[in-house]
C-alpha positions as CSV (number, residue, x, y, z in Angstrom):
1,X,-12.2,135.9,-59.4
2,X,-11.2,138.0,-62.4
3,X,-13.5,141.1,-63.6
4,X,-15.7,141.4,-67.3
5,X,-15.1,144.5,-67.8
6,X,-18.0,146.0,-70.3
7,X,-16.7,149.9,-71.3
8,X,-19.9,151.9,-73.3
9,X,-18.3,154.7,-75.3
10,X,-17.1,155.8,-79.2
11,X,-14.6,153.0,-80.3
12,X,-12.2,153.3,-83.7
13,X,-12.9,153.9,-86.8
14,X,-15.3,156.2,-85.4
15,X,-12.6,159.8,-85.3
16,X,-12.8,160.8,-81.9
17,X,-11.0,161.1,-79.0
18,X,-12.8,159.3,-76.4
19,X,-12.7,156.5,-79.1
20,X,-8.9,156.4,-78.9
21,X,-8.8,156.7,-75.3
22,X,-11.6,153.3,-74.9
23,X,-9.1,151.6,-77.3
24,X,-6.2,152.3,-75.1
25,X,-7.9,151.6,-72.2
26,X,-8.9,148.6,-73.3
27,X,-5.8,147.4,-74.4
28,X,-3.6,148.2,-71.6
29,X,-6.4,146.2,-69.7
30,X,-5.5,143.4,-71.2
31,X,-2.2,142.7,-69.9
32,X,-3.4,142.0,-66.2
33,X,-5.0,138.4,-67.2
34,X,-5.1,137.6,-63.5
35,X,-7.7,140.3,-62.9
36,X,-9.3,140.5,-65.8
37,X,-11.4,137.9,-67.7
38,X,-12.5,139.4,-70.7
39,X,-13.2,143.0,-72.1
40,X,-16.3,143.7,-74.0
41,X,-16.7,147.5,-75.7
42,X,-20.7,149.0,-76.1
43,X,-19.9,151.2,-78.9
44,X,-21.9,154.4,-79.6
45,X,-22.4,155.1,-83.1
46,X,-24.3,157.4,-85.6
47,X,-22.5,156.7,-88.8
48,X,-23.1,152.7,-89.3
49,X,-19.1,152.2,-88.9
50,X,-17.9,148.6,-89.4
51,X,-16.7,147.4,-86.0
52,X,-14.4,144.3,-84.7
53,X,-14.1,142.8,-81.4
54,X,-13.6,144.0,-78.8
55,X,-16.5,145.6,-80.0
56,X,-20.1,143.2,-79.3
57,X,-22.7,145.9,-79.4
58,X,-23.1,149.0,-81.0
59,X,-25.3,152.0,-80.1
60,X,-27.1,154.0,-82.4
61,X,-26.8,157.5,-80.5
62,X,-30.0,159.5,-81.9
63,X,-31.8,155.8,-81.6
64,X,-33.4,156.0,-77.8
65,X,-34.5,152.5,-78.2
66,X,-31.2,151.6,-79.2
67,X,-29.5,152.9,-75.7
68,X,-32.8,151.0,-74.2
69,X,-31.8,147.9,-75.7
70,X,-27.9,148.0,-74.9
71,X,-28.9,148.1,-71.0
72,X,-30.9,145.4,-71.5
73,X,-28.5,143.3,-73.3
74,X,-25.6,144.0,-71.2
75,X,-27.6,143.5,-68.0
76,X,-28.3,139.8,-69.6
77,X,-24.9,139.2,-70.6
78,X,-23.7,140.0,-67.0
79,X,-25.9,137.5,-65.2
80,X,-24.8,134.9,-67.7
81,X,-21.4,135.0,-66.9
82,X,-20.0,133.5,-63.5
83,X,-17.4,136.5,-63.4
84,X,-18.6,139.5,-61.7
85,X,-19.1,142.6,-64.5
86,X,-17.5,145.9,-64.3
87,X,-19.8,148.8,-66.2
88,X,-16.8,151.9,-67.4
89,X,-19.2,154.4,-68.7
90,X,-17.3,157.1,-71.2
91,X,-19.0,160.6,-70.8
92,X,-19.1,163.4,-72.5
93,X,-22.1,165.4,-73.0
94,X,-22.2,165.5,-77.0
95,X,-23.0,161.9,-76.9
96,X,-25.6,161.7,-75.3
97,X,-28.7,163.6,-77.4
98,X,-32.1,163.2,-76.2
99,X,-35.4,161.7,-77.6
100,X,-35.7,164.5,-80.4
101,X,-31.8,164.2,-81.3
102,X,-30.7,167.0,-79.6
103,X,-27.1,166.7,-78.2
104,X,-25.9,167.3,-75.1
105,X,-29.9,167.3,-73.4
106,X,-30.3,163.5,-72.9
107,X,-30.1,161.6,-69.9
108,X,-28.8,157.9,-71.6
109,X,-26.2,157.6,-69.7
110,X,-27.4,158.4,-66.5
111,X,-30.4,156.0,-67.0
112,X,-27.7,153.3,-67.4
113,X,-25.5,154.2,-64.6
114,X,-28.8,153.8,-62.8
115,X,-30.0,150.4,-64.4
116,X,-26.6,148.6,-63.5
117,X,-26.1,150.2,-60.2
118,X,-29.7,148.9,-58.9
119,X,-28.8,145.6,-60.1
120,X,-25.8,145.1,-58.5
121,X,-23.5,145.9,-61.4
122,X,-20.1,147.9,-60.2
123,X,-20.6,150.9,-62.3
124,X,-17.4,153.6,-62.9
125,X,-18.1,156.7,-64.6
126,X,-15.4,158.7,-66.5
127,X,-16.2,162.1,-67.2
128,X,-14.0,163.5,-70.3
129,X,-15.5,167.0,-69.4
130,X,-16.0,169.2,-66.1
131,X,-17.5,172.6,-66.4
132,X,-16.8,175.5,-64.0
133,X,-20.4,177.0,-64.8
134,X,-22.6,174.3,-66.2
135,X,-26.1,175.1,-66.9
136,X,-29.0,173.3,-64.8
137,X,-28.7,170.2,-67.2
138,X,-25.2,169.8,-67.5
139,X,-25.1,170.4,-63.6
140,X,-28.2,167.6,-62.7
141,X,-25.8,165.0,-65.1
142,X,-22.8,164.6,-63.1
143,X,-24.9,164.8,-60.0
144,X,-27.0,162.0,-60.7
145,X,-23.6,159.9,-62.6
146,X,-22.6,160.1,-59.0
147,X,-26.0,159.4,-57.2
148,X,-26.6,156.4,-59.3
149,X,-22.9,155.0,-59.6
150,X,-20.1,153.5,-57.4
151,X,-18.1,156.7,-58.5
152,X,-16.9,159.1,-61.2
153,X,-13.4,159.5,-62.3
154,X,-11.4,162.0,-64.1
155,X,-7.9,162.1,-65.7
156,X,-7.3,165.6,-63.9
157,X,-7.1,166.1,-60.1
158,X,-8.7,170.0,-60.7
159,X,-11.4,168.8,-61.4
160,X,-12.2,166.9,-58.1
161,X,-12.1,170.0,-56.9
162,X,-14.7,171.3,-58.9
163,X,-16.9,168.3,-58.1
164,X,-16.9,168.5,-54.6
165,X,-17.6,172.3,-54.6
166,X,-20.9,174.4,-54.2
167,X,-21.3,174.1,-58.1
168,X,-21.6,170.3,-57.7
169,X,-22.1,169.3,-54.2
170,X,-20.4,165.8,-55.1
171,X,-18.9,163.9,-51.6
172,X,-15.4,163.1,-52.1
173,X,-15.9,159.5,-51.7
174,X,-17.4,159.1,-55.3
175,X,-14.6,161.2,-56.8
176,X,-11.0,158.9,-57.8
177,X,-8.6,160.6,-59.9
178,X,-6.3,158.6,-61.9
179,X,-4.2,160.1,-64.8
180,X,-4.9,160.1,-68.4
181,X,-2.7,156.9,-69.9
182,X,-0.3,157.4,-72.5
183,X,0.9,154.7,-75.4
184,X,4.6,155.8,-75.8
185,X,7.9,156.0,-73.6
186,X,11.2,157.9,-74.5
187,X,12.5,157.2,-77.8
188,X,15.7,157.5,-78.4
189,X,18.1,160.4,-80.2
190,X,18.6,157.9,-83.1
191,X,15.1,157.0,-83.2
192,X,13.9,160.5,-84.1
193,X,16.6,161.2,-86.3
194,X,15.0,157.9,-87.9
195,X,11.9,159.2,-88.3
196,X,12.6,162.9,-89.7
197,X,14.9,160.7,-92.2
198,X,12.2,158.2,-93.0
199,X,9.5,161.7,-93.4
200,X,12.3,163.6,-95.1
201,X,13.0,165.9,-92.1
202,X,16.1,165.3,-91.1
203,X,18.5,168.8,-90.3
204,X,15.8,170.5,-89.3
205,X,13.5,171.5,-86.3
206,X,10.1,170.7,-86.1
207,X,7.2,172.4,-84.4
208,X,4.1,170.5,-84.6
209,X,0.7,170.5,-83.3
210,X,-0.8,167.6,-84.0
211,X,-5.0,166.1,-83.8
212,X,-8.7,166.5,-84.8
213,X,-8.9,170.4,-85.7
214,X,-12.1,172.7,-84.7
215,X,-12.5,176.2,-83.9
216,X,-11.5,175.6,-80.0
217,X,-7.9,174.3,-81.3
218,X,-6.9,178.1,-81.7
219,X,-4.8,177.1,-84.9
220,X,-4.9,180.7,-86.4
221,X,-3.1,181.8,-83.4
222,X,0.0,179.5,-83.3
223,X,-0.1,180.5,-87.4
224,X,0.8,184.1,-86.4
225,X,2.9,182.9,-83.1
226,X,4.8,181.3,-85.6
227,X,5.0,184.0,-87.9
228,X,6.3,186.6,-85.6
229,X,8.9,184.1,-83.9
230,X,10.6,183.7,-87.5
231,X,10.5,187.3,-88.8
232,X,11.6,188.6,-85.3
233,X,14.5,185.9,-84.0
234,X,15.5,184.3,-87.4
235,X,17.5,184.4,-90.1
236,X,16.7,183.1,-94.1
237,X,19.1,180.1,-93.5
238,X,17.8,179.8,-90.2
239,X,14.2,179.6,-90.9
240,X,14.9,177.0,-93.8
241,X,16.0,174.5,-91.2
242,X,12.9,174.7,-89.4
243,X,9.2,173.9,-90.0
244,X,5.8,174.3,-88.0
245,X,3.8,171.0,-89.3
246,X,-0.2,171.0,-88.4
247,X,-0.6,167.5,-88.9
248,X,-4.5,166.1,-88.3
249,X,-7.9,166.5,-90.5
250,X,-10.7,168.8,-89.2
251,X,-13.4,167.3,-86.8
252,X,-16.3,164.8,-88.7
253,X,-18.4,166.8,-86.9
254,X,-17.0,170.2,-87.0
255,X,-17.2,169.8,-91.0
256,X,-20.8,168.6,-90.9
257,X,-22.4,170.9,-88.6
258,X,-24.6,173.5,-89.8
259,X,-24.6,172.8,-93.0
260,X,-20.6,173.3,-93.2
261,X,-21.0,176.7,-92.7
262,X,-18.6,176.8,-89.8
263,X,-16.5,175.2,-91.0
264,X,-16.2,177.8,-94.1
265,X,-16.3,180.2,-91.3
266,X,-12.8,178.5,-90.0
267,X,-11.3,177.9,-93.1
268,X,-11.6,181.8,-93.6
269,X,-9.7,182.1,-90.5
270,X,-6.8,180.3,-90.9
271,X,-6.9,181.5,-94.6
272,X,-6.2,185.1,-93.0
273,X,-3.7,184.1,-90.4
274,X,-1.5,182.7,-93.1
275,X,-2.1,185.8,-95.2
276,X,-1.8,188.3,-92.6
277,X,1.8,186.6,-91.4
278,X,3.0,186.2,-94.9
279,X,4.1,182.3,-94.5
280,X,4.8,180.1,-97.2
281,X,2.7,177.1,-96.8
282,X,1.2,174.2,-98.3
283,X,-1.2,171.4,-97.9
284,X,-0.1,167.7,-98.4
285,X,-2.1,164.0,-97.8
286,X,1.5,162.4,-96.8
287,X,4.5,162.7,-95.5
288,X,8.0,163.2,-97.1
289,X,5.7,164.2,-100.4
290,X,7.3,168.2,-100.5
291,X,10.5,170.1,-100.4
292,X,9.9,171.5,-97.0
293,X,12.5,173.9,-97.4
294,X,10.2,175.7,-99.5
295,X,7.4,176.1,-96.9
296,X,7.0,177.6,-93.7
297,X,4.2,175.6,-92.6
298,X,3.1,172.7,-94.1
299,X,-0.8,171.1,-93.2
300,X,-1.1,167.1,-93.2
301,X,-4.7,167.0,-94.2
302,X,-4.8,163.5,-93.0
303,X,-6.6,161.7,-89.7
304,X,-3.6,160.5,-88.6
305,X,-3.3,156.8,-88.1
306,X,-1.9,155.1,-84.9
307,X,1.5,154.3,-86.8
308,X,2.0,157.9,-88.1
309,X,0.7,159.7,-85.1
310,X,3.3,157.5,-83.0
311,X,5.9,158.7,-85.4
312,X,5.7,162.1,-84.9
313,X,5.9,162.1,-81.6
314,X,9.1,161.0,-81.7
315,X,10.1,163.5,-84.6
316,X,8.5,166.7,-82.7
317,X,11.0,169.3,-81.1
318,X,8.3,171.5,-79.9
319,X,4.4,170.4,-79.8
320,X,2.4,173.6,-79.9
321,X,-1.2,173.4,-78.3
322,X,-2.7,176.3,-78.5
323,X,-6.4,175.6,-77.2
324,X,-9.4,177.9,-76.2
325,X,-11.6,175.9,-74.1
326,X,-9.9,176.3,-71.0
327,X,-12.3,173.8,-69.2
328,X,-10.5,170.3,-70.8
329,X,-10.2,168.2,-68.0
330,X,-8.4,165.2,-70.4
331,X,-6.3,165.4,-73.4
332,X,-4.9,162.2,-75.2
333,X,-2.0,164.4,-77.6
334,X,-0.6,166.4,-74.4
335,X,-0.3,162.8,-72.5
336,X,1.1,161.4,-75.3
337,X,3.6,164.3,-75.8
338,X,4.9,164.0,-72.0
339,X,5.3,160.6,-72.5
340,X,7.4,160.7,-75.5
341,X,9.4,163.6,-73.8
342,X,8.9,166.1,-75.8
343,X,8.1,169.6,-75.0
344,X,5.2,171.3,-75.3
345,X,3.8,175.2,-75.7
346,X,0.7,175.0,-74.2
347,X,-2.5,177.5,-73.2
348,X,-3.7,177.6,-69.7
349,X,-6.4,174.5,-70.0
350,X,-7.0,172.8,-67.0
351,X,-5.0,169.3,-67.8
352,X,-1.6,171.4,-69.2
353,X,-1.7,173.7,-65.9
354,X,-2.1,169.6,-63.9
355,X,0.6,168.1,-65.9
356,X,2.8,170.8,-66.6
357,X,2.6,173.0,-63.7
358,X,1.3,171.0,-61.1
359,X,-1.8,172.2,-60.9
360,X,-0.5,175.5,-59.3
361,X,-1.8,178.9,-59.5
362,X,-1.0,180.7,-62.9
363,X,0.0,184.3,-63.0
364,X,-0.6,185.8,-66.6
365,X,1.6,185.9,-69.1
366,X,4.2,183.4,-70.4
367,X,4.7,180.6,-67.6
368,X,7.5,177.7,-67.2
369,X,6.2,175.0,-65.8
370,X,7.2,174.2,-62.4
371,X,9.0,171.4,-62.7
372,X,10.3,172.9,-65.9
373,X,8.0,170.6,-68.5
374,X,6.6,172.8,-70.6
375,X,6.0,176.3,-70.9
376,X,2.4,177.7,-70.5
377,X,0.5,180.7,-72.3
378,X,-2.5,182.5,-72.1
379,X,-4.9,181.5,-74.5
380,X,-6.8,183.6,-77.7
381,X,-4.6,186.5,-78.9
382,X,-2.2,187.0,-75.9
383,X,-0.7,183.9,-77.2
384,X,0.4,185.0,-80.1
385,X,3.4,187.0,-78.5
386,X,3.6,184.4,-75.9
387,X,3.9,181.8,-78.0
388,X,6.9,183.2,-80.2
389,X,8.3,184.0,-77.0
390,X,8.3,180.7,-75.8
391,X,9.5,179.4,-79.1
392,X,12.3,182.0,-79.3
393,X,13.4,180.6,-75.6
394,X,13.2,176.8,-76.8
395,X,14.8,176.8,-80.4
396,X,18.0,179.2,-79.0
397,X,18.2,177.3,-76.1
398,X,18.9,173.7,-76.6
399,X,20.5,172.7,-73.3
400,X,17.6,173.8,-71.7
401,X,14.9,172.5,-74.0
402,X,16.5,168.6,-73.7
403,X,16.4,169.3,-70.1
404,X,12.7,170.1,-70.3
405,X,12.6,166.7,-72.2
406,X,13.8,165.0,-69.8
407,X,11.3,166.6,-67.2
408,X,8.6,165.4,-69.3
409,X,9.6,162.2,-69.7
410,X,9.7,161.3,-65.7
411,X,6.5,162.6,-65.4
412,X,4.7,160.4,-68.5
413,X,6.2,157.5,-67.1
414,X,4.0,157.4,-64.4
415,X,1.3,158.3,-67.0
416,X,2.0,154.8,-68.8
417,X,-1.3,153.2,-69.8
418,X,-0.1,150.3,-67.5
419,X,-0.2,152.5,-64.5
420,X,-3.6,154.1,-65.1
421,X,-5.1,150.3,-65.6
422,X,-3.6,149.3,-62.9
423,X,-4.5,152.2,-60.8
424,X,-8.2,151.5,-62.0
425,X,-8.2,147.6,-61.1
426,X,-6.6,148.6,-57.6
427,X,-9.6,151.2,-57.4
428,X,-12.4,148.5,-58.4
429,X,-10.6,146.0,-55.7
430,X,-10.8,149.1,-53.0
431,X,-15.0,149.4,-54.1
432,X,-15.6,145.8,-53.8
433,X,-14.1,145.4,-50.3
434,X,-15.8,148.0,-49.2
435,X,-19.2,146.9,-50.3
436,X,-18.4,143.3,-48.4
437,X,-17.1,144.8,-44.9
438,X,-19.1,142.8,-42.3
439,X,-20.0,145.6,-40.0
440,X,-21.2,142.9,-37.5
441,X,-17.8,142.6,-35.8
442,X,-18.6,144.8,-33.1
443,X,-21.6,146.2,-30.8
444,X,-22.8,149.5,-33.0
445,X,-23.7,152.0,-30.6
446,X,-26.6,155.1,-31.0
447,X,-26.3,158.0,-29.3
448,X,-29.0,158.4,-26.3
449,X,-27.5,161.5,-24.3
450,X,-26.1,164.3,-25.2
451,X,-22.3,165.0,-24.3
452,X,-19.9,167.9,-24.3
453,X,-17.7,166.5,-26.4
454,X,-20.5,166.6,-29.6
455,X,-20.8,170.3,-28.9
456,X,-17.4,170.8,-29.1
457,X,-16.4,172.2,-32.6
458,X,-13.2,169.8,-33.0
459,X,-10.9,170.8,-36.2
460,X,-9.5,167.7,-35.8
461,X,-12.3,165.6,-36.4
462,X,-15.2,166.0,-39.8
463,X,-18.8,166.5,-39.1
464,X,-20.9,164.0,-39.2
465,X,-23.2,164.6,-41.6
């Protein structure tokens, strides 16, 4: 009997990242009509966005009611249909405020886990962020996701790690890691001359770092990387040929907060890295609209749509990711970058050292990745040398850099969305026959004597517990 699969989480138009991973999701769902019957999205809003199917219910986040009546209506829905329901809750702690609106303190969507796990609902929770040292709150959360669910799952295997240590005390059994999907395979050499043609790029190499933009993004730094590679390794024809294009708008919620005043704050910044590394620059709403020849860097100050984003994935030479926040577990533009093979500069965050180094231990410095599919930095402003170094190794070094390529391409393919719904389904198969096992097949015996064999400390063999 095929699953109804309800997934709670943001959902386009609404710019965010977990919205573009519960679209993809969602879609790559769709393809397995044996399994699945039909796929319903719970989308949590704050801005009144207009919203299409597969969206049927939206969630005012700073509305407590709201979230009270979205359990209640999903519950219903679920016991109207003959299909069993599958709950997919999205996490992330900035979307979940509590009763006096402030994020990041409320419990919503541990009180759902909890309402559809008691009534019989299978219940998977992914979490988009794992902290080495949360605070009591942030701790309590993803203990009782797991307590009240038939699991958690996360997009990097690190962080199953994390979950089952002291910090978390989560049993292993709850944890399933499955990777991060990706929408794109290997275009081909003609297809990305295509594109730099059709974006008026073509003869030259592009460096792009591509997204939503905060403070965390660490784009001042990859500014001055960018700088220094140019003024140290190339010449005036050389550095014509070439451009670093920051394509993506600034966070809704980054401009918004605090009155904008961090974002002034950032804009400040990067101001003073272009200063300070004397780059020409410019800031354009679309493509193929400038003489790039003219500009070292040029900004996109556009949310990139899925067409355009698509697009440059296939133009990129070199994606740049220069990010602070060391603790992201999940991240849909690195995923996406692998799986278009491309290469990518990246800091030490948790997913680029899984997907890039295989989750191996990194000495500082510069770092090529293991199976040679990126190259990893430290993060802040030790990356600014290491990231002109890396970028000094790629541009002069092209049989190696389409060898890289190629390394990142054979590991994205696993990554296909495809795979990671598939992966899921087999997972929610693997949870249902182990809540049916008919443990009456045999005598079940309790232990009345003592016996030398339970004193012995066996390596072989786990504790019972």
């Amino acid at each position: 009997m095929p699953y109804n699969i309800r997934i709670v989480g943001t959902y386009p138009p609404r710019k965010c990242g977990i919205g573009t991973f519960t679209r993809d999701l969602a879609s790559a769902l769709e393809h397995f009509t044996g399994e699945v019957g039909h796929i319903r999205v719970s989308a949590i809003d704050k801005d009144n966005l207009p919203y299409d199917i597969p969206v049927d219910l939206v969630i005012n986040q700073y509305d407590p009611q709201s979230w009270n009546y979205a359990i209640s209506d999903i519950l219903a829905r679920a016991n109207e249909s003959t299909n069993p329901t599958v709950v997919l809750l999205q996490h992330e702690y900035g979307l979940d405020p509590d009763k006096n609106g402030e994020d990041g303190q409320g419990t919503n969507f541990v009180e759902m886990a909890k309402a559809f796990h008691e009534n019989g609902l299978t219940t998977l929770v992914y979490l988009h962020t794992v902290l080495d040292g949360p605070d009591n709150h942030q701790k309590e959360t993803l203990q009782n996701l797991a307590k009240h669910s038939d699991g958690l799952v996360v997009t990097a295997e690190s962080a199953i790690q994390i979950l089952e240590s002291n910090i978390y005390g989560i049993d292993r059994s709850k944890l399933k890691h499955i990777d991060h999907g990706i929408r794109m395979q290997h275009p081909s050499h003609y297809d990305r001359l295509a594109i730099k043609t059709e974006y008026g790029l073509q003869n030259r190499f592009l460096i792009t770092t591509l997204g939503l933009l905060s403070t965390d993004k660490g784009i001042q730094y990859s500014i001055r990387a960018y700088g220094r590679f140019i003024e140290e390794s190339c010449t005036e024809s050389q550095i014509e040929k070439m451009v670093y294009l920051v394509a993506g708008q600034c966070h809704p919620d980054f401009v918004k907060a605090d009155g904008g005043e961090e974002y002034r704050q950032y804009q400040a910044i990067i101001s003073k890295a272009l200063q300070d590394s004397k780059l020409r620059w410019c800031k354009i709403k679309e493509l193929g609209t400038t003489d790039y020849q003219k500009y070292d860097i040029v900004f996109l100050d556009t949310f990139l749509d899925e067409s355009t984003l698509l697009k440059l994935y296939g133009a990129t030479n070199v994606m740049v990711l220069p990010y602070l926040n060391m603790y992201q577990i999940s991240s849909g533009i690195l995923a996406d970058t692998l799986g278009s093979g491309r290469v990518v500069i990246a800091t030490k965050f948790r997913c680029a050292v899984e997907l890039i180094h295989s989750n191996k231990p990194c000495k500082a410095g510069l770092v090529i990745g293991r199976h040679a599919r990126g190259i990893l930095v430290d993060p802040g402003e030790p990356s600014v040398e290491q990231i002109a170094e890396a970028l000094d190794y790629l541009v002069f070094n092209k049989h190696r850099r389409l060898m890289m390529e190629k390394q990142a391409h054979q590991r994205g393919y696993q990554m296909r969305w495809n795979n990671s719904a598939w992966a899921l389904l087999q997972h929610i198969e693997f949870l249902k026959e182990g809540k049916e096992i008919i443990t009456g097949r045999g005598i079940k015996f309790i232990r009345e004597k003592t016996s030398v064999f339970q004193k012995k400390k066996s390596p072989n063999f786990p504790v019972n517990k």
